[in-house]
ZAMARGU-4260 file (C-alpha; in steps of 0.2 Angstrom, whole numbers, plus 5000, padded with zeros to 4 digits):
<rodrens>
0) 4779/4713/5939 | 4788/4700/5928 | 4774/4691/5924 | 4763/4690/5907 | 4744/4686/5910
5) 4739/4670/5899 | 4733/4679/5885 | 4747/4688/5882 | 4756/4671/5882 | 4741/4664/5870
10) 4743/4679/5858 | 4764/4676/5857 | 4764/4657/5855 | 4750/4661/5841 | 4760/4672/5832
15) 4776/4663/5831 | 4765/4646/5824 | 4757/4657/5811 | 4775/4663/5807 | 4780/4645/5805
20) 4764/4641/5796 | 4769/4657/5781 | 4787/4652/5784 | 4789/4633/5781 | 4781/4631/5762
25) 4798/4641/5758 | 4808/4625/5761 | 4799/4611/5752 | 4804/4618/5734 | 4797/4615/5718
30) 4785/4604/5708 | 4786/4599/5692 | 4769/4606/5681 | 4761/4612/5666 | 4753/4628/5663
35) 4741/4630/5650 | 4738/4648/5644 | 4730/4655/5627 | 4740/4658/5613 | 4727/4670/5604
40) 4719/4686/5609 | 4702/4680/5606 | 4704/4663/5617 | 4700/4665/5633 | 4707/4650/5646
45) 4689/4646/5656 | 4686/4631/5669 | 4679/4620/5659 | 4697/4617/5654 | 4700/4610/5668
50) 4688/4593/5662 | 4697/4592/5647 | 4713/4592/5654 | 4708/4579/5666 | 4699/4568/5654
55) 4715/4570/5641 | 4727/4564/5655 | 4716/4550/5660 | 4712/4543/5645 | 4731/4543/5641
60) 4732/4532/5661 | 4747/4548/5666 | 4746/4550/5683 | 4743/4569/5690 | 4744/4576/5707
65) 4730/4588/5705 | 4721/4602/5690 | 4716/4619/5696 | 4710/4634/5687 | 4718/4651/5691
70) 4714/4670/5687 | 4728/4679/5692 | 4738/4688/5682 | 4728/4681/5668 | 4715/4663/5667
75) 4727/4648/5666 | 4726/4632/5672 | 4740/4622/5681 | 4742/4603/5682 | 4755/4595/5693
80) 4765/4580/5693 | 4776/4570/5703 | 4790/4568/5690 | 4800/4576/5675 | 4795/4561/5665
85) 4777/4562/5669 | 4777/4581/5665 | 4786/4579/5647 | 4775/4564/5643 | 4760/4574/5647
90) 4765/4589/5637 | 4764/4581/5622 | 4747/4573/5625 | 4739/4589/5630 | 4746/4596/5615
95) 4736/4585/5603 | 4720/4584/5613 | 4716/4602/5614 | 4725/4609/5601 | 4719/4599/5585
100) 4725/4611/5573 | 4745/4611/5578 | 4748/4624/5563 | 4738/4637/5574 | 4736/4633/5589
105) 4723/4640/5604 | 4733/4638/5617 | 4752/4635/5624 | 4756/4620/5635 | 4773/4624/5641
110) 4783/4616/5655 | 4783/4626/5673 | 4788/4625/5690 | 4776/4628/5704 | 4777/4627/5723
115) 4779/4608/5731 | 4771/4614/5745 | 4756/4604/5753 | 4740/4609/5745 | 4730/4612/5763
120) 4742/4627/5765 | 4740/4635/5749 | 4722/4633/5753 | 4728/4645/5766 | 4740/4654/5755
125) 4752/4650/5765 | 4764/4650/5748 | 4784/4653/5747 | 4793/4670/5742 | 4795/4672/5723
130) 4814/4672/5718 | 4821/4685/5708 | 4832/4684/5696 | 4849/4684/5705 | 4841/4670/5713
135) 4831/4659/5699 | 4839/4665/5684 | 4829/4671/5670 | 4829/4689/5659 | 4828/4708/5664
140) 4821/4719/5651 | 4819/4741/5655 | 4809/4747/5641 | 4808/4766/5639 | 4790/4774/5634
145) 4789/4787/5620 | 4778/4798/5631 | 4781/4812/5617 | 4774/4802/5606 | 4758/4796/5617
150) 4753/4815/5616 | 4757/4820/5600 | 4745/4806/5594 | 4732/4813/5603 | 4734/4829/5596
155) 4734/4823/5579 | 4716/4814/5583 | 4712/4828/5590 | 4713/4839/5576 | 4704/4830/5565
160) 4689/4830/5578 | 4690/4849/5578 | 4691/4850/5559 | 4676/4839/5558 | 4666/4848/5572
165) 4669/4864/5563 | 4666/4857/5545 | 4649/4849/5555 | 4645/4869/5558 | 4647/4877/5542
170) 4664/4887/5549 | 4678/4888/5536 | 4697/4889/5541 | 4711/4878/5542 | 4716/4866/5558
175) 4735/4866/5558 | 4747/4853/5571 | 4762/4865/5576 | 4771/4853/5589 | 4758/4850/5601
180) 4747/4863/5599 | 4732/4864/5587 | 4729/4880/5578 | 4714/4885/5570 | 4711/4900/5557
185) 4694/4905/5552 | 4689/4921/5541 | 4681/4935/5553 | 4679/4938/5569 | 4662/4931/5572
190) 4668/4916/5564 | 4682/4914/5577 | 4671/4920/5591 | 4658/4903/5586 | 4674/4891/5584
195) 4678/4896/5601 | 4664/4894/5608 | 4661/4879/5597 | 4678/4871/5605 | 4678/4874/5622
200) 4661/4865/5623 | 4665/4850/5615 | 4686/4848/5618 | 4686/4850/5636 | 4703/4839/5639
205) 4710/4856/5628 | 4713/4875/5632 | 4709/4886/5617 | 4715/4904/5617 | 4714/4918/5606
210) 4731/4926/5601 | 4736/4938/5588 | 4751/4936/5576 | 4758/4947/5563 | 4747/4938/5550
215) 4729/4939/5561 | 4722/4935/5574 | 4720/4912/5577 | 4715/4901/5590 | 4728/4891/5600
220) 4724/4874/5608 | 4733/4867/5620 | 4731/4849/5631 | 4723/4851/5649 | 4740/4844/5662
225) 4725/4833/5666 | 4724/4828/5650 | 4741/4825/5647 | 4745/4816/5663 | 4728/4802/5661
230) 4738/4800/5640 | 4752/4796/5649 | 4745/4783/5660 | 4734/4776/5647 | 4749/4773/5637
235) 4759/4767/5653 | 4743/4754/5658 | 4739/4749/5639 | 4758/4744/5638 | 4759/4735/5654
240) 4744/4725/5649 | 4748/4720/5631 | 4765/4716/5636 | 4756/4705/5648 | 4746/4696/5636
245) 4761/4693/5625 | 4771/4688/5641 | 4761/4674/5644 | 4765/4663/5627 | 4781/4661/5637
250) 4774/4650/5651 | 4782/4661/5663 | 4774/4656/5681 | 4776/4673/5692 | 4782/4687/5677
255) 4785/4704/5686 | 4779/4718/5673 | 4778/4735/5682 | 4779/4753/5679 | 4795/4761/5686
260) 4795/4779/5685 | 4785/4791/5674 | 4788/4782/5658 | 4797/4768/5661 | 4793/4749/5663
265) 4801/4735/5670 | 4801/4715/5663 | 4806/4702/5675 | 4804/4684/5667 | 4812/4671/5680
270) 4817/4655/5676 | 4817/4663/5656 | 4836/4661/5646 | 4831/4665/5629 | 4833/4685/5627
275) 4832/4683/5608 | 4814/4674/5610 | 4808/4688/5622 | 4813/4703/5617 | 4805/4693/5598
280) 4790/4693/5607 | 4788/4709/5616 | 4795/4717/5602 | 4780/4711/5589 | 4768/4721/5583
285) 4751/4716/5581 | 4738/4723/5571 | 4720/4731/5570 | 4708/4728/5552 | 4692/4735/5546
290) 4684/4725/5531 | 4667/4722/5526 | 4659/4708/5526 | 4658/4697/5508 | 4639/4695/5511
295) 4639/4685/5489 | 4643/4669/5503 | 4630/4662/5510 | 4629/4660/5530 | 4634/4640/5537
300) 4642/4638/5519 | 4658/4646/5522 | 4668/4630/5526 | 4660/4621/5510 | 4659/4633/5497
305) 4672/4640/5486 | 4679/4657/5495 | 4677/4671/5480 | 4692/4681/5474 | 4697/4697/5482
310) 4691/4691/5501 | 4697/4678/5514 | 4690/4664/5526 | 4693/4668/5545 | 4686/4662/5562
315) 4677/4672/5574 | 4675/4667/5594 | 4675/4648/5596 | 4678/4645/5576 | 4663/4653/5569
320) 4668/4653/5549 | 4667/4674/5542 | 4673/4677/5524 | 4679/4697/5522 | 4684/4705/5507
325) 4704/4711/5506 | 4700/4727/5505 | 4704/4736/5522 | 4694/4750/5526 | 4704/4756/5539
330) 4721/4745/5552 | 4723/4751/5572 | 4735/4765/5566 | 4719/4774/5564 | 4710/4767/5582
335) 4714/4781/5596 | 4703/4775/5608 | 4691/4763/5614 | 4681/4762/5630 | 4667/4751/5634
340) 4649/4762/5636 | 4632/4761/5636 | 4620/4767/5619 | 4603/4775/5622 | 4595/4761/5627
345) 4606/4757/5642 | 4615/4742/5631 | 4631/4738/5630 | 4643/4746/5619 | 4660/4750/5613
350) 4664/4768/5607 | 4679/4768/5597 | 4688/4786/5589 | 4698/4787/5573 | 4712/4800/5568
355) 4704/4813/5556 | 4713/4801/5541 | 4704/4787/5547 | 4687/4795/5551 | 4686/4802/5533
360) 4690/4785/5527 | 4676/4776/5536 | 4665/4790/5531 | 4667/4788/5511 | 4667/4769/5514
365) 4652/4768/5525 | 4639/4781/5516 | 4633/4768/5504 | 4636/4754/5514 | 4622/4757/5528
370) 4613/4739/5534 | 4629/4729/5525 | 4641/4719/5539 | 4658/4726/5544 | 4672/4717/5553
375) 4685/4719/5564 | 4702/4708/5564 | 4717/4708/5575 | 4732/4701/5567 | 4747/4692/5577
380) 4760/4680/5570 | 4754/4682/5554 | 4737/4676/5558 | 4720/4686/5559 | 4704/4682/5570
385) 4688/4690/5570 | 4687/4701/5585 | 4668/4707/5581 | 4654/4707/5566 | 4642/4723/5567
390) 4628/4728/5555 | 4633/4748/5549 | 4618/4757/5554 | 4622/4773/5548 | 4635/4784/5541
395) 4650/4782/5551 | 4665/4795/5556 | 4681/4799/5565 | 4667/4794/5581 | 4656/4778/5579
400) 4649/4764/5592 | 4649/4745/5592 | 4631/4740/5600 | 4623/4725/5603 | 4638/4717/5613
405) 4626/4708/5625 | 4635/4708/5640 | 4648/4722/5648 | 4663/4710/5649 | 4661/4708/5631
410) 4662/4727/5629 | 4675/4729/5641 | 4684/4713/5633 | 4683/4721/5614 | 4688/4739/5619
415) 4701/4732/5628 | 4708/4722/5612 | 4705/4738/5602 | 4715/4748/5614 | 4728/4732/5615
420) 4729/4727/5601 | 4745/4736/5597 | 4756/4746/5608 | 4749/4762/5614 | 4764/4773/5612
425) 4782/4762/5606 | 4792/4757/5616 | 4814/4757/5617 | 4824/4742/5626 | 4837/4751/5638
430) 4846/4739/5646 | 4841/4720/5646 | 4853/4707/5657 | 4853/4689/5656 | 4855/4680/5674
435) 4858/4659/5672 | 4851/4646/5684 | 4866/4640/5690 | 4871/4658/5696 | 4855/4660/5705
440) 4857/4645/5714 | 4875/4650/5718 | 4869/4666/5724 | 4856/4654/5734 | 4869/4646/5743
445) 4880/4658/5749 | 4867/4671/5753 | 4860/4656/5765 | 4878/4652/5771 | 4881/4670/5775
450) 4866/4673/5784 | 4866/4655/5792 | 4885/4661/5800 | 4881/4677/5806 | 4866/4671/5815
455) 4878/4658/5822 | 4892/4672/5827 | 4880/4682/5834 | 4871/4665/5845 | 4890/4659/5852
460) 4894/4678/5858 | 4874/4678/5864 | 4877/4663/5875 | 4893/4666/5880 | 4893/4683/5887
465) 4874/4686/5894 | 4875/4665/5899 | 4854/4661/5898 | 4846/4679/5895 | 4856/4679/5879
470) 4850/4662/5874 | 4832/4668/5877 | 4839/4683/5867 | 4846/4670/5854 | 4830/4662/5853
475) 4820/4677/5850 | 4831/4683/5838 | 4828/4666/5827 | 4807/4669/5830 | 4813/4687/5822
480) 4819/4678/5806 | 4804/4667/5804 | 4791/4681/5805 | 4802/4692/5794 | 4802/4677/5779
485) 4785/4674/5785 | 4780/4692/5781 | 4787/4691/5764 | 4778/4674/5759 | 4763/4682/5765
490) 4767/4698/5755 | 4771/4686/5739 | 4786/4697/5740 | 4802/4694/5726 | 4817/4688/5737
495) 4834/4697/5728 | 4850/4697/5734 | 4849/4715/5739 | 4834/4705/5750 | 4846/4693/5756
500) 4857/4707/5761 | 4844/4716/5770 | 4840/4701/5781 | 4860/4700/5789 | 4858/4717/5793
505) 4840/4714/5802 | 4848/4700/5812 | 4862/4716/5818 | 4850/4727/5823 | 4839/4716/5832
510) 4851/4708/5841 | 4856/4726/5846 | 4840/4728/5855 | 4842/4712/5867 | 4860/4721/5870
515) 4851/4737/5876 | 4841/4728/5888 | 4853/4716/5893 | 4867/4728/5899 | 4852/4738/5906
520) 4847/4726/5918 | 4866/4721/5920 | 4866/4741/5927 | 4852/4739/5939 | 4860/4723/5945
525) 4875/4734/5949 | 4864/4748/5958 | 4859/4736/5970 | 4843/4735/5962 | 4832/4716/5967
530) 4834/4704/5951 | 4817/4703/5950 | 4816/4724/5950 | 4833/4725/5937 | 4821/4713/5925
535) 4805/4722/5924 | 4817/4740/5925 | 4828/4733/5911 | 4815/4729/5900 | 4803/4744/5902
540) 4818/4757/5904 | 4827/4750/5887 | 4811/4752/5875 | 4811/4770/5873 | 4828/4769/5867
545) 4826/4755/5857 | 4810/4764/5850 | 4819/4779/5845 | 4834/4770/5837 | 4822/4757/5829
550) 4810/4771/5822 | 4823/4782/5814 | 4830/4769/5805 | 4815/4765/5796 | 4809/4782/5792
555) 4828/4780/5780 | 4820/4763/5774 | 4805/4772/5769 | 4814/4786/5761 | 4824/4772/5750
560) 4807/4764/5748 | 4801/4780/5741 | 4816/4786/5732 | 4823/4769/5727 | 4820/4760/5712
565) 4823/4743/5708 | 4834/4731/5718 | 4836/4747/5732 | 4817/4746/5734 | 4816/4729/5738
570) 4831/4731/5752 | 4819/4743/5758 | 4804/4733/5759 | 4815/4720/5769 | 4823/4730/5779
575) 4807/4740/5786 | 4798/4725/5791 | 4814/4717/5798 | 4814/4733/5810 | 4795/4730/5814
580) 4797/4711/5817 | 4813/4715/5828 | 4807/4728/5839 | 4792/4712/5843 | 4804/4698/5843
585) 4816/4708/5857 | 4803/4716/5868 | 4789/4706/5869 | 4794/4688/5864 | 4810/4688/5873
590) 4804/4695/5887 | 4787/4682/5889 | 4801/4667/5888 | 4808/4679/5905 | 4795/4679/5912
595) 4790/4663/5910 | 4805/4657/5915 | 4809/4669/5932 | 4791/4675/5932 | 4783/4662/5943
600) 4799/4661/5958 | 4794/4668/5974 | 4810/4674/5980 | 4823/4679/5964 | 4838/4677/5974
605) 4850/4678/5956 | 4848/4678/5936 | 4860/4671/5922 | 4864/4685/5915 | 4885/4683/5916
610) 4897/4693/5925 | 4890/4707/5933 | 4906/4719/5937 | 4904/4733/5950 | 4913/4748/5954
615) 4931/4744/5966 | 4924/4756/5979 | 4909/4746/5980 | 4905/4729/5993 | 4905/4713/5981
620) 4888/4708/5980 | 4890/4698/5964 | 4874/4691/5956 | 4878/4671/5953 | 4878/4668/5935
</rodrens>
């Protein structure tokens, strides 16, 4: 009756050591490191880095705990060291030996702080919470998206298509934008019966109708809602990920960038202080080139000859040498989209689409150009790197291909500079805020303290009222806390103070649970019910009030979840697994340390429990406490 069967023991005492196990690397703090990240869009961060890190710092005798190679969010590599001093010295070493060229450099080495905890538990990603910005200190960006303008590019694009499509069929009339509708006029009736016949078929992301006006009778298109609502998300997703990329020249270890809402998106840099440096580099724009190739140079002699007038010397991939003319054909304004395909022959490739502008452009350029070398080149800081050389096999338009790319994470990685290489649609700062380090650790402190004396309130009036149960209760509620912060480690959850808050309250609520059942079983004592039968009646009787307490709170911490945003959502997130872990810790926890403490008596003449006070008209049978 008030006894567990050994597994059930096994399977509690297992739980609580892997809560320790997620729960401890919280308390060993930081490290002093260096993370190395790439500074250009056309250098990539691979594992062979990892040698020529180790070979620089070895060579220079600067003692380092350990190198690894990481993927996530993007390929970096991280080098830890014991002391400040050997991370400072090492910075400036690393700089030289794999950045030769310090004018232009490949890659950032910046200084970083990374988990101190032991390396056999991050093998089992056993890893601390991340800290927010209350906490660590660092800069809050909310960046609005122009969604309007996401569409109305698209439509403009989209108009130059049709035009072409209806030029490519011999029908005459003019393609108008009037807001985000594209009207088309053409001369008859038979002519508008082929151009809509001719549109549907080849724009099917757009609804073309017929309607009349006073002037005759023209054809209306309109984006598809599921046309609509993928630009939006492509714009929202391009964003996220170029913001990304230039997010990383910061060294930040754990940036946050994520949508919130429809068309917003929210930059969390921690341990960050310079606004004016980041919203610099958010804020840049970076550019898209088409130029020919000067083929008057001849290939390997790039670096030795004379570079002619009117074109420039630039470096493709790992520093191949490419000389283009000035001239530019056509700049990224004019890219709408790029995806990574397959050509006829089941190759890899990149399709890219031009505005009608730039399509037109690219065709006049390209007619007399076919089996010459054309180049694409993304400018940042001023700078430009090769991002592809193709041969022009035939005349090209508003719609061309890229083949020959080899592999299809060299199509995906082009089409995804193309697409990246600027801002899909722009973007407006809202709100930005500025959190210091010695505020976050302030908030640090007395969000422990506050916690750390409620949890101490709540053990004294535990132990003193309900005498042993209530320090079992006590104890459970402590395992409660562990698997909660364990939970959140495991999660790689961001720890605010709305977090912090969330956690006093789960300590309230769970306590409350042990209340239920203790003053339950203090009623059955009263009844005249056996201690052994008040235990197991207490504990079984009080669930399903605990369960239906316990389970209407958290469907209003799903709803804040659900309806929240920002610092609300992650007090929701705390607050429903602080309910989960709760109803465990009270119930099944508590009750093994019971019954492993009463369960095994023969004869259960009494139970702490304190004072158990009966009615006056009743005989005194008081329980010993």
């Amino acid at each position: 009756m008030n006894r567990y069967p050994l597994w059930k023991y096994i399977l509690v005492a297992f739980v609580v050591a892997l809560g320790l196990l997620y729960t401890v690397p919280n308390f060993f703090g930081d490290q002093a490191a260096i993370q190395i990240g790439s500074n250009k869009a056309t250098v990539k961060v691979d594992p062979g880095m990892v040698e020529r890190v180790q070979t620089a710092l070895e060579t220079a005798k600067i003692n380092y705990e350990n190198v690894t190679f990481d993927l996530s969010p993007v390929p970096t590599v991280r080098v830890r060291f014991r002391s400040n001093d050997e991370q400072a010295q090492a910075q400036k070493i690393l700089e030289g030996a794999i950045n030769p060229d310090r004018t232009d450099p490949n890659y950032i080495v910046s200084l970083t702080l990374l988990p101190a905890s032991p390396a056999w538990m991050t093998r089992l990603h056993a890893l601390p919470m991340n800290l927010g910005l209350d906490l660590r200190g660092g800069v809050h960006l909310l960046l609005q998206v122009d969604m309007k303008g996401a569409v109305d590019k698209r439509v403009k694009s989209t108009s130059g298509e049709v035009r072409a499509a209806m030029r490519k069929e011999n029908l005459r009339g003019s393609v108008t934008v009037v807001g985000e509708n594209i009207e088309v006029r053409v001369q008859d009736d038979a002519a508008r019966a082929k151009a809509l016949n001719l549109l549907k078929d080849q724009f099917t992301d757009m609804q073309f109708v017929q309607l009349n006006a006073s002037d005759g009778s023209k054809l209306v298109g309109t984006l598809t809602p599921a046309a609509i609502k993928q630009i939006q998300d492509n714009a929202i997703s391009q964003n996220i990920l170029t913001l990304n990329r230039r997010v990383n020249e910061l060294g930040v270890a754990e940036p946050i960038i994520q949508q919130q809402g429809a068309d917003r998106i929210v930059v969390q840099l921690a341990g960050v202080s310079n606004q004016a440096e980041v919203e610099k580099i958010i804020g840049r724009t970076a550019t898209l080139e088409v130029r020919m190739v000067d083929e008057s140079v001849i290939r390997g002699t790039e670096l030795s000859g004379t570079v002619p007038f009117g074109s420039e010397l630039f470096k493709q991939g790992k520093g191949v040498p490419v000389v283009l003319r000035k001239d530019v054909i056509v700049t990224g304004d004019s890219i709408t989209n790029a995806q990574a395909t397959f050509d006829e022959n089941q190759q890899p490739a990149v399709s890219i689409d031009l505005t009608s502008g730039g399509g037109n452009v690219m065709r006049q350029s390209t007619r007399d150009r076919v089996g010459k070398l054309m180049a694409i080149v993304l400018f940042e800081k001023n700078r430009g790197e090769v991002l592809s050389v193709a041969t022009i096999q035939e005349e090209l338009g508003s719609r061309f291909r890229i083949t020959n790319m080899g592999s299809t994470e060299a199509s995906n990685e082009l089409a995804l500079l193309l697409r990246a290489g600027s801002l899909a649609a722009p973007m407006e700062i809202i709100e930005t805020r500025t959190v210091g380090p010695s505020l976050g650790a302030e908030n640090i402190k007395k969000g422990f303290n506050s916690t750390l004396y409620g949890f101490a309130a709540i053990a004294i009036f535990m132990m003193a009222y309900y005498l042993l149960i209530g320090a079992f209760s006590v104890i459970a509620l402590g395992i409660n806390v562990i698997l909660l912060i364990a939970l959140l480690s495991l999660l790689q959850a961001t720890l605010t103070l709305p977090g912090i808050a969330a956690i006093a309250l789960t300590l309230g609520m769970a306590i409350d649970a042990n209340v239920l059942i203790n003053e339950r079983i203090r009623e059955e004592l009263r009844n005249g019910a056996k201690p052994a039968d008040a235990l197991n009646t207490g504990f079984e009787k009080a669930w399903a009030t605990i369960l239906d307490s316990n389970i209407t709170t958290l469907i209003a911490g799903i709803a804040l979840f659900a309806f929240g945003s920002g610092p609300v959502r992650g007090f929701a997130v705390v607050h429903c697994l602080g309910i989960l872990t709760s109803m465990f810790s009270a119930v099944v926890v508590a009750r093994a340390m019971v019954n492993l403490y009463y369960g095994g008596r023969k004869k259960l003449h009494s139970i702490s429990i304190g004072q158990v006070w009966k009615p006056a008209n009743t005989v005194n049978t008081e329980i010993k406490a």
